[in-house]
N, C-alpha and C positions, 0 to 999 in steps of 0.2 A: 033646025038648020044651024049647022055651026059657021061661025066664020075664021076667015083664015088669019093667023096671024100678021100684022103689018110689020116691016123693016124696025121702025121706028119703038112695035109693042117688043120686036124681039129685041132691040140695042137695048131699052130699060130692063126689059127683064134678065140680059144679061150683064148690066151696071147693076142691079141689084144683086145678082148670084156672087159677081165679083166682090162688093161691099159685106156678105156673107165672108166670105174668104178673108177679108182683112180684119172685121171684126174677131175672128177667130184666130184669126196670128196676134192682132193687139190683145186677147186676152190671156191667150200665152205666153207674150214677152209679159206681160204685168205680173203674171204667176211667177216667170222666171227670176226676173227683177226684184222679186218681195222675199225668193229665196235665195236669190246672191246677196240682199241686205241681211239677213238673218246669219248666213253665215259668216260673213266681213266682219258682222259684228261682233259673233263668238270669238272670231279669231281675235281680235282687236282686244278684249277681255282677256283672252288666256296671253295674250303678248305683259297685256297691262300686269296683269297675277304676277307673272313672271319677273315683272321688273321691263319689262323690254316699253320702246316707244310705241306710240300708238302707228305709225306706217313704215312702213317699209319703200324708202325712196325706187332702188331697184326693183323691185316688186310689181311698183307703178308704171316702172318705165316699162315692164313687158308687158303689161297689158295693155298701155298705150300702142308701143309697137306692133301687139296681135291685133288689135279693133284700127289702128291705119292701113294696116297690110289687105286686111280684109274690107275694111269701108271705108279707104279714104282718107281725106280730112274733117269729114263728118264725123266718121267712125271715132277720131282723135275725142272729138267732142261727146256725144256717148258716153266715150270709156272715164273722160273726165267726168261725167255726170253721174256714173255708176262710182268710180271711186271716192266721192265727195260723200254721196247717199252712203256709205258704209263706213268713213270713217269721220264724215264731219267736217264742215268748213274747219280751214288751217289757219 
């Protein structure tokens, strides 16, 4: 004899499917993340080689403007937090 499922067994089992969902996006943005520091960093190297500074003030400021535009003032924060991780407290 089976029984049926309750309201309550399906809200959990679909808080868990969703929690699936987001574990899977956080381990994408972390993969993501590990390889925009990799690259920030190359670049940051080949500027140094070069003689040039380590950032690029306008540089910053477009990518502040693209992670606002798209997320906000959250997004502001983010994009600070990404460019700090590539090129280092100032």
């Amino acid at each position: 004899m089976s029984t049926l499922p309750t309201p309550a067994t399906e809200t959990a089992d679909r808080i868990g499917a969703l929690r699936e969902q987001i574990d899977a996006c956080d381990a994408g943005i972390i993969e993501l993340v590990q390889r925009r520091l990799a690259v920030s960093q190359e670049i940051g190297a080949l500027r140094a080689a070069s003689g040039g500074t380590r950032l690029s003030l306008s540089r910053e400021s477009q990518v502040l403007t693209r992670f606002r535009s798209a997320l906000g003032d959250d997004g502001a924060a983010i994009a600070l937090m990404l460019l700090r991780q590539g090129r280092g407290r100032l």
